[in-house]
C-alpha positions in Angstrom: -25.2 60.6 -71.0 -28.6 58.3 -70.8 -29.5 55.0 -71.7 -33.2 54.2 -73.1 -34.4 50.8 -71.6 -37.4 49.1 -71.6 -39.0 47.9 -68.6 -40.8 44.3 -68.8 -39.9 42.8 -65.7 -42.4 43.3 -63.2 -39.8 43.3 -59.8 -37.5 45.8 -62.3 -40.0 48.4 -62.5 -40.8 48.1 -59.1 -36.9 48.6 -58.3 -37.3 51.4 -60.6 -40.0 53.3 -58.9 -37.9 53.1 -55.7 -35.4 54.5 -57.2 -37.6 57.8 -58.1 -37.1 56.7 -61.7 -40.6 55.7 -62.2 -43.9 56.9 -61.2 -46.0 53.7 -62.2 -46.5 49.4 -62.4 -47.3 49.8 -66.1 -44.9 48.8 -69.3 -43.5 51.7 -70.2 -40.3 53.1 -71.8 -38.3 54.9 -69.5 -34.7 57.0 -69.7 -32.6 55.2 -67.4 -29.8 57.9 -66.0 -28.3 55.8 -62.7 -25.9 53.6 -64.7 -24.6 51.6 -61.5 -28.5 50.5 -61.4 -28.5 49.8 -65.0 -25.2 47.5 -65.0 -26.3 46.0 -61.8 -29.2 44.7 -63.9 -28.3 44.4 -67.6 -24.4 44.1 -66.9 -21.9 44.7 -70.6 -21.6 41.5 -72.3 -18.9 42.9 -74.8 -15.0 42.4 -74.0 -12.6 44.7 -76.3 -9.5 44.1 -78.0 -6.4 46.7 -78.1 -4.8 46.6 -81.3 -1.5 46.9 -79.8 -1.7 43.3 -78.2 -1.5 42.1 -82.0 1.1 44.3 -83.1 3.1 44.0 -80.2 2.6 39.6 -80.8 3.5 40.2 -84.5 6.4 42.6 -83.7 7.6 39.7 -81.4 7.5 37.4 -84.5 5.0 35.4 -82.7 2.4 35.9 -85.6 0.6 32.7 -85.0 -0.5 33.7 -81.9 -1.6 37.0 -82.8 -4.1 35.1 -85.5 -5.2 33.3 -82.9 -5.5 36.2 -80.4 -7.8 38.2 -83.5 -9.7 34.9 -84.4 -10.9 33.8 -81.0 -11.8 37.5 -80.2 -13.9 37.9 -83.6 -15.5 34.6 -83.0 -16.6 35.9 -79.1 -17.5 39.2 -80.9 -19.8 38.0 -83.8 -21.6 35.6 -81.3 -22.3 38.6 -78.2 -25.8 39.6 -78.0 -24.1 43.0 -76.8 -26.5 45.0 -74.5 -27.7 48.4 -74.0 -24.4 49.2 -71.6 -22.0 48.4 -74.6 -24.0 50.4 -76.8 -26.4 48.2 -79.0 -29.3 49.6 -80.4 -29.3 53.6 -81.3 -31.6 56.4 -80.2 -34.6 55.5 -83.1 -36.9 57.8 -81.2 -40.5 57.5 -79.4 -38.2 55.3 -76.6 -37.4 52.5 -79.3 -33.6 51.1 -79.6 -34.1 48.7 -83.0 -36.5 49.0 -85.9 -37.0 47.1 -88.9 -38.2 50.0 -91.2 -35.7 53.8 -91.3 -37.4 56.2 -89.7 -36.7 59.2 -91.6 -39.7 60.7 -90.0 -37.7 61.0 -86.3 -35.5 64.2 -86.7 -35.1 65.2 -83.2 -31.7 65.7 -81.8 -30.4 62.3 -81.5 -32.8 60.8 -83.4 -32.5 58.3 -86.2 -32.5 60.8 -89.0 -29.4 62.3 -87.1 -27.4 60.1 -86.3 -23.5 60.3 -87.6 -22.6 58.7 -90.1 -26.1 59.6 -91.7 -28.1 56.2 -91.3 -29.6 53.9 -94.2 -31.1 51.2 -91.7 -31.9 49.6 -88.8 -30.3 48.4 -86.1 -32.7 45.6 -86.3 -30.1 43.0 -84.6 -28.5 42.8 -81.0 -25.6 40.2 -82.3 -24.0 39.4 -86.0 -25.3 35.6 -85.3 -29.1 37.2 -84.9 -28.9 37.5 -88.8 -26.4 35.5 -89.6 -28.1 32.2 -88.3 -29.2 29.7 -91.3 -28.5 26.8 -91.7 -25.8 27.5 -88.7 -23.8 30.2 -87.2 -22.0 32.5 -90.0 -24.3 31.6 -92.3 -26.8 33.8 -94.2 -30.5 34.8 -93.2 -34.0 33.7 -93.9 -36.2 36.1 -95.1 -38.0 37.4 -92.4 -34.4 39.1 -91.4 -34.3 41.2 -94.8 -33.4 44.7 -93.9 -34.9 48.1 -96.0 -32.5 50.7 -96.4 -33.8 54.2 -96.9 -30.5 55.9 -98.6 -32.3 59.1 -99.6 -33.8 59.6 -96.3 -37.1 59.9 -98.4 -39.6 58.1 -96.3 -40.5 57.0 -99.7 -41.4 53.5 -99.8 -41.0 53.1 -103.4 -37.4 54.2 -102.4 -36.6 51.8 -99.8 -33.9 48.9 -101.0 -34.5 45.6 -99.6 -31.6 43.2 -99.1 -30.7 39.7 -97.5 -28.2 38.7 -95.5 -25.5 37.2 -97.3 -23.5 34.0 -96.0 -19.6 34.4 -95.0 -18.0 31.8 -96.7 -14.7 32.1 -97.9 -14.7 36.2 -97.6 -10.9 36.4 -97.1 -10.2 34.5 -100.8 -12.7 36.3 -102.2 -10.9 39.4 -100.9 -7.3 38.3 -101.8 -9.3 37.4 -105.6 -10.4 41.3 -105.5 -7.2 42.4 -104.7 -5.3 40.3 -107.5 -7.6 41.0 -110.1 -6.9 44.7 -109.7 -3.7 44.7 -109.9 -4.3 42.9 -113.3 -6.4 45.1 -114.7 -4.7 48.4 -113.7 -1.5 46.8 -115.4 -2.8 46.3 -118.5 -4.2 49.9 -118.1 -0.5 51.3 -117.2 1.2 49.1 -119.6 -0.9 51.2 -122.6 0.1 54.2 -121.5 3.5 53.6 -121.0 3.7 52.2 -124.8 1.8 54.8 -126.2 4.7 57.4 -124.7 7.4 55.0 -125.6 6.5 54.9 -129.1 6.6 58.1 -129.5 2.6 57.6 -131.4 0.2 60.2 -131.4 -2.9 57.4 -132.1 -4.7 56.0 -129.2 -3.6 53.0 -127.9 -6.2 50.1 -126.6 -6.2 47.7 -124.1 -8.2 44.9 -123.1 -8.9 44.6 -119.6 -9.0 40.6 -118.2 -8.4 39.4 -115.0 -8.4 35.4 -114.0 -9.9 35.3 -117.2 -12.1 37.7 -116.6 -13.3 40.2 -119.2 -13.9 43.5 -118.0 -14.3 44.9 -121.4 -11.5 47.6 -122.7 -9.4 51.0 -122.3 -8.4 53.3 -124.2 -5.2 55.2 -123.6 -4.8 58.9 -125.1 -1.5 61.2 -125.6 -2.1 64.8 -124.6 -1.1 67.1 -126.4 2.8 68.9 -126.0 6.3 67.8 -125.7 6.1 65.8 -122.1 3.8 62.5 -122.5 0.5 63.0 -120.5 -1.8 60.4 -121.0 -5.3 60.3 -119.9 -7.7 57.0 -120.3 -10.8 56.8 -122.4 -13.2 54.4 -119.8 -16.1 54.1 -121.7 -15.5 50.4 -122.9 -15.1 49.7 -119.5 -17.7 47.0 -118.1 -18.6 44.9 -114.9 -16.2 47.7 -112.6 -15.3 51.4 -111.6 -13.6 53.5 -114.2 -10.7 53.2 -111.6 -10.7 49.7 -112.5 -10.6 48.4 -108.3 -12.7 45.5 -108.5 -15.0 45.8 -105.3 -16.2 42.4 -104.2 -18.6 43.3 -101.6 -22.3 44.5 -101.3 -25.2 43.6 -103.6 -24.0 46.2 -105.9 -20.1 45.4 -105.7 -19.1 48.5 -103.9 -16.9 48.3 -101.0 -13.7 46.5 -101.4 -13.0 45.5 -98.4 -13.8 43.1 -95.2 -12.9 45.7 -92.8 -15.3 48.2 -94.1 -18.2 46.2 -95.0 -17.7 45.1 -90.9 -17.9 48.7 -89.1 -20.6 49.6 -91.6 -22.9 46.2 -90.7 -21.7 46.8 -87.0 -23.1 50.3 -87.5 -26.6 50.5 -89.1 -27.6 46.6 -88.2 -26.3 46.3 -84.6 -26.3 50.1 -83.7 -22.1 49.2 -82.4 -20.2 52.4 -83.8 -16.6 51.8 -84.2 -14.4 54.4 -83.2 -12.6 54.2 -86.2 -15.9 54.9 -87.8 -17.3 57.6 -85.7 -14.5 58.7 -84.0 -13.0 58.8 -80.2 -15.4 60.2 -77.5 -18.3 60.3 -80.3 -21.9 59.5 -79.6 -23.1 59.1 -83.3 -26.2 57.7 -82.7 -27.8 59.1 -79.5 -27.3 56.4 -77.4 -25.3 57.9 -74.9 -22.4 55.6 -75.2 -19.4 56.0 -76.8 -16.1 54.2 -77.8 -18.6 50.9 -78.7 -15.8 49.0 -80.5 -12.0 49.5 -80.7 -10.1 49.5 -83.7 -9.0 45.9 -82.3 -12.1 44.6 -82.3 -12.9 45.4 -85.4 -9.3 43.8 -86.6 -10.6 40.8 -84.9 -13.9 40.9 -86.6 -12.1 41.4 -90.1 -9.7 38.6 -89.3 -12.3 36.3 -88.1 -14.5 36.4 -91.2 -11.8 36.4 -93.3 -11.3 32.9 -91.9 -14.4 31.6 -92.9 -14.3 28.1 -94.6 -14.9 27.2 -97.9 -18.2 25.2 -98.3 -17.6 21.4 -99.0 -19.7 19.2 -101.3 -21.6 16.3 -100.5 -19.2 14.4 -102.9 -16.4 15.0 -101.6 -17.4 14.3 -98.2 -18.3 10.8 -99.2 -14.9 10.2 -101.1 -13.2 11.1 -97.9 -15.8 8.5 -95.6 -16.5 11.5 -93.6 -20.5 10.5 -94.8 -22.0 7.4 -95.7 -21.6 7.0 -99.4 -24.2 7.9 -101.6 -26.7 6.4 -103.4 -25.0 6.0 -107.3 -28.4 7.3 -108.2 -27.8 11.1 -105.9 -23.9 11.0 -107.4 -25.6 11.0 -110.7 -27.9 13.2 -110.5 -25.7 15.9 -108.9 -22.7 15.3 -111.7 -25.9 15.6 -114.3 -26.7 19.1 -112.6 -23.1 20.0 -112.9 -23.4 19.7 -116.7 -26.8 21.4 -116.9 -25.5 24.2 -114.7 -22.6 24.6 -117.5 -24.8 23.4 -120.7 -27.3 26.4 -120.3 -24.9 29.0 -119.5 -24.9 29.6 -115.6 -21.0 29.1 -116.1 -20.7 32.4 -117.7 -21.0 34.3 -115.0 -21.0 32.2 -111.8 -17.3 30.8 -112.9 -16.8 26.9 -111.1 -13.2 27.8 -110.0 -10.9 30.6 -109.8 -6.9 30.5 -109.0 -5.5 32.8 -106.2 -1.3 33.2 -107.2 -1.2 34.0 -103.5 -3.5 33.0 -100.4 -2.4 34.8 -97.8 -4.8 36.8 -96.5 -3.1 40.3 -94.3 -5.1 42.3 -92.2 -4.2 45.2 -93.4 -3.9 44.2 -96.6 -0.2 44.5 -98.8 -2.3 46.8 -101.5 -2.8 50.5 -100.7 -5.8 50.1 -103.1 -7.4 47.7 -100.2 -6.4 49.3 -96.4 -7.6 52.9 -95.3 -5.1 56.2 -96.2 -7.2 57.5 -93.2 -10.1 56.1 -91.1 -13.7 57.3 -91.6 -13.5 59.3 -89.0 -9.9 60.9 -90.0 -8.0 58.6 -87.8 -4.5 58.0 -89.2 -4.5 54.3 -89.2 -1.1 53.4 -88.8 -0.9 55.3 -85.7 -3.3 53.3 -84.3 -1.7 49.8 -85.0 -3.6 49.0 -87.9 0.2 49.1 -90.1 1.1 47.3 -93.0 4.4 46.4 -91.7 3.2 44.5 -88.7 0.0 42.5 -90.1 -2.5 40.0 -89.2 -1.4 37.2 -91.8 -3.9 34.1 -92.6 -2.4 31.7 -95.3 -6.0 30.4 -96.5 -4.3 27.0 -97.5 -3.2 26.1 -94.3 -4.5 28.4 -90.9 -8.4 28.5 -91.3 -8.9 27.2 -88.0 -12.7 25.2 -89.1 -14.3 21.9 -90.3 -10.0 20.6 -89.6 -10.5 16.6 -88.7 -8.4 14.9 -86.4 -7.2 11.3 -85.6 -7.6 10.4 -82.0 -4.0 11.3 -81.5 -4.9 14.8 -82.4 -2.9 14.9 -86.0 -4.4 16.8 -88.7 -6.3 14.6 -91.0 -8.1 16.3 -93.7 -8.3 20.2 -93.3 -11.8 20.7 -95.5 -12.2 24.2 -94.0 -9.0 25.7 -95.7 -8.6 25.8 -99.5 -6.7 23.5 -101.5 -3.6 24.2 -103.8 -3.5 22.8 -107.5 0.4 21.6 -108.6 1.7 26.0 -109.1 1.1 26.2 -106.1 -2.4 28.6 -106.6 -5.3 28.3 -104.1 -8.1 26.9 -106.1 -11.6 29.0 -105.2 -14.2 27.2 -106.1 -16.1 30.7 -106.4 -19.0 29.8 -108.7 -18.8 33.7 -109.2 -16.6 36.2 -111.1 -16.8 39.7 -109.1 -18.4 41.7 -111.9 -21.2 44.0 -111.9 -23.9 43.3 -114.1 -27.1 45.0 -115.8 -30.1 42.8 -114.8 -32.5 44.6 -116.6 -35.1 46.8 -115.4 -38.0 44.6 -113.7 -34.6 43.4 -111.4 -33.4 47.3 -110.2 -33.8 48.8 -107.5 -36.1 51.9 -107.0 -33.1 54.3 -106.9 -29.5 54.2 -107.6 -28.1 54.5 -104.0 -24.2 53.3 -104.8 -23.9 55.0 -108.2 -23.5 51.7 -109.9 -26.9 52.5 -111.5 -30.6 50.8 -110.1 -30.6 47.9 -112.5 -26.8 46.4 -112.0 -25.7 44.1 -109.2 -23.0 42.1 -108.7 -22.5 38.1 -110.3 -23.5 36.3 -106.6 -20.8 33.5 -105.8 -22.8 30.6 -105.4 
């Protein structure tokens, strides 16, 4: 295995030349193979997780400590500026570890055209909190930290996608939303073809498809032909979702479902970190010459973590809670005036004020089959590695989100303003501002190809 390093350091090169690794004073790029040299100078910074240590916590009924255990250890993860010796970076080629543009031109062997999983981007970032920085940790990017995807592999700049790193508020409701909203709409689906083979009717039978009010336009159910009842679905009054009706919350384009998957993919092509779950055990994907980069705990950790985020808070309910000075009547009006605005001119149609979770807890890996992995990318069986329904990571988003909790000065719980807040049922109340449907924004909006299959011109309704 090697390690590509560059040299800045004047008294480092000079160690290197001693070391018959370099034949010169200058700034160069050099292919480091005497790793005890290497850690000596640019020692790991990550620290791994081992998924059994939270099953064997939860399997001790002692599942508060195994959130704990996964939170602290995503928090540590998503703030390392990981290094070359834990893997960071990938083997781009011409001796360069991160680039802001694909290089689809670089197709030697290890390079970034071949790397496994087949590359879109980067890495362009040593840590999560590199993009993930404004207006404060976890939050989204700036501009100048866009990323351009190259999908195709064209080299076509026409083809490139641009994108901007979103915040992490809230991801774990917005998850356990997905997740009930699809089993909503694949009931009403089932429920049409059950009737139709209970009547006994040969005619089509229609369904709409809503979801937390939601309209995802309609199905059509349809009795084969013969004595059994086979019934196949008619999706082309479907709208804002996948035929098979598994609402996908994540992404620009609403296609991936799940926190856990959007995590090893980021970790992948942003950081250059390849999960073993991802890439498999023993597997150098992207030329780096390191493998095993994260665990399958970590990336637990990194799921349960985010899925901890807090939900924003508003300047106006800070002030009714004297947490800030009170504001000016004049600001209170002016934001309640914005409010009706915001609703008057039709924003509310699509970025919906509030939706209501039934159930806010949040389980790593998740109760629906629809939202966990059969099998790992890289064919793993998951259970067998710990990840296992049975014995999961359990946040209840009402009560265990672990920021912005304010404390008297005996240290009882005051206000918890990071966690979300239940109406009289009993239902979380997510004030998403968004709806988790896909919609056509018109050509002068799409992208320059279709790279998801969700069409160039449709994205998904942001939650504001």
């Amino acid at each position: 295995m090697i390690r590509t390093l560059r040299v800045r350091s004047r008294s480092v090169i000079l160690l290197l030349c001693a070391a018959g690794l370099l034949s010169g004073g200058a700034m160069v790029w050099a292919i480091v193979t005497d790793y005890a040299l290497v850690e000596t100078l640019h020692p790991d910074k990550a620290e791994h997780l081992d998924q059994s240590a939270l099953v064997a916590l939860v399997r001790a009924h002692h599942a508060g400590d195994a959130l704990d255990m996964a939170f602290e250890h995503g928090d540590e993860l998503f703030e390392t500026e990981f290094r070359a010796i834990d893997g960071v970076g990938a083997n781009v080629g011409d001796g360069s570890r991160f680039t802001r543009l694909p290089r689809a031109d670089l197709k030697a062997a290890g390079q970034w055209a071949m790397h496994t999983p087949k590359r879109a981007t980067g890495p362009n970032a040593n840590s999560c909190t590199a993009c993930h920085i404004q207006l404060f940790d976890d939050g989204s990017g700036s501009a100048v930290s866009n990323v351009h995807r190259d999908p195709e592999h064209s080299g076509e700049l026409g083809h490139f996608i641009q994108r901007n790193t979103p915040h992490t508020f809230g991801l774990g409701a917005v998850q356990r939303l997905a997740e009930e909203m699809t089993d909503e709409l694949q009931k009403a689906r089932d429920l049409a073809g059950t009737q139709l083979c209970s009547f006994g009717s040969s005619a089509p039978a229609t369904a709409d498809l809503t979801a937390k009010g939601v309209s995802f336009g309609r199905i059509r159910a349809v009795r084969g032909r013969g004595s059994s009842c086979t019934v196949t679905y008619d999706t082309s009054k479907v709208t804002g979702v996948s035929t098979d009706l598994i609402v996908r919350p994540f992404q620009w384009k609403g296609s991936v479902a799940t926190i856990r998957d959007f995590n090893r993919d980021a970790a992948n092509n942003e950081i250059g970190m390849q999960a073993v779950e991802f890439v498999g055990d023993n597997v150098d994907g992207d030329g780096d010459g390191v493998v095993n980069e994260l665990t399958v705990g970590d990336i637990t950790a990194l799921t349960v973590y985010l899925a901890s985020q807090p939900r924003p808070t508003t300047k106006l309910e800070l002030a009714s809670l004297r947490l800030i000075d009170p504001l000016p009547a004049s600001e209170a009006a002016a934001i309640k005036a914005g409010a009706g605005v915001f609703t008057g001119v039709g924003c509310a149609s699509c970025h919906i004020p509030q939706l209501l979770l039934n159930d806010p807890v949040f389980t790593e890996p998740s109760r629906s089959s629809q939202y966990r992995d059969a099998t790992f990318p890289a064919g793993q069986d998951p259970v067998a590695l710990g990840v296992d329904p049975s014995a999961p990571i359990t946040v209840d988003l009402t009560r265990d989100l672990p920021d912005n909790r304010i404390v008297d000065s005996n240290g009882r719980l005051v206000f918890a303003l990071g966690s979300f807040v239940r109406d009289a049922q009993g239902r979380a109340i997510i004030a998403l501002l968004g709806e988790l449907k896909r919609h056509d924004m018109g050509t002068k909006l799409a992208d320059g190809i279709d790279e998801v299959g969700t069409r160039a011109a449709t994205f998904m309704a942001r939650d504001l």
